[in-house]
N, C-alpha and C positions, 0 to 999 in steps of 0.2 A: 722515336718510332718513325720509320720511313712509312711513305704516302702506300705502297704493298701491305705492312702487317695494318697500317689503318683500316685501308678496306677489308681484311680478315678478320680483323678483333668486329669488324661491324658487322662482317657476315654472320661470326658467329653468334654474337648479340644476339641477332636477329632470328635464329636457329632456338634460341632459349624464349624469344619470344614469339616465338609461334609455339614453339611445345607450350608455354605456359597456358595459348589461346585454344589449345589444343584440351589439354583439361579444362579449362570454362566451360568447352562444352560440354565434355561425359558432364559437369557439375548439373547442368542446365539439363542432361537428359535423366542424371539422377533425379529430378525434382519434376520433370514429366513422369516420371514412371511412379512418382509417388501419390500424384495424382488422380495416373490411371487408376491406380491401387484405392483410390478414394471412390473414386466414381463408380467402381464394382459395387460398392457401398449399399448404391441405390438398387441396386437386382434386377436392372431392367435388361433382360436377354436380349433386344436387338441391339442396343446399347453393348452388352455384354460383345457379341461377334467383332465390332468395330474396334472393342477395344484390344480384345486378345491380338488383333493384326495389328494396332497401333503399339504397344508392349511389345511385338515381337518386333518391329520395326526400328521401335528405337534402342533396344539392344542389338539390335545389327549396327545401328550408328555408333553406338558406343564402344561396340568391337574397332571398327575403322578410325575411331579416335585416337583409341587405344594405339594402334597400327602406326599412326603417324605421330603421335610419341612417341613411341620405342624409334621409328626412324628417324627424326631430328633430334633425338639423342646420341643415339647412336655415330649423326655425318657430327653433332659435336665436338664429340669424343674423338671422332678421326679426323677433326679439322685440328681441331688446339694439339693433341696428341695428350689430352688432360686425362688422366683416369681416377675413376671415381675412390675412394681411399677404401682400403681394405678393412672390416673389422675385426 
């Protein structure tokens, strides 16, 4: 392996581990929103407003997570020229 595919195979290493850090987080906003989900629990209405904008908030994050997954999958897929195997 010449010193060119080195720094490739490491770029795209690094492509797969950022998509991985990438789901960490939907993981960690899955587990926010299951909380908010708890804290409705208690019925406290002011409470309540904060939270419905905190839940709407962090599924907008977890859209944008989403988004830059499918993107560093995708520059993978067209860096290595790998496709994913067909079922």
């Amino acid at each position: 392996m010449n010193e060119e595919e080195k720094v490739l195979y490491e770029l795209s290493t690094m492509l797969m581990t950022n998509e991985k850090r990438e789901a960490e987080a939907v993981e960690g906003y899955n587990e926010q929103l299951k909380l908010i989900a708890k804290a409705r629990e208690f019925g406290n209405e002011e409470l309540s407003v904060f939270l419905d904008r905190l839940e709407e908030e962090t599924k907008e994050k977890i859209s944008d997570e989403l988004n830059h997954v499918e993107s560093l999958y995708a520059e993978y897929v067209e860096m290595t020229g790998i496709q994913p195997a067909e079922d």
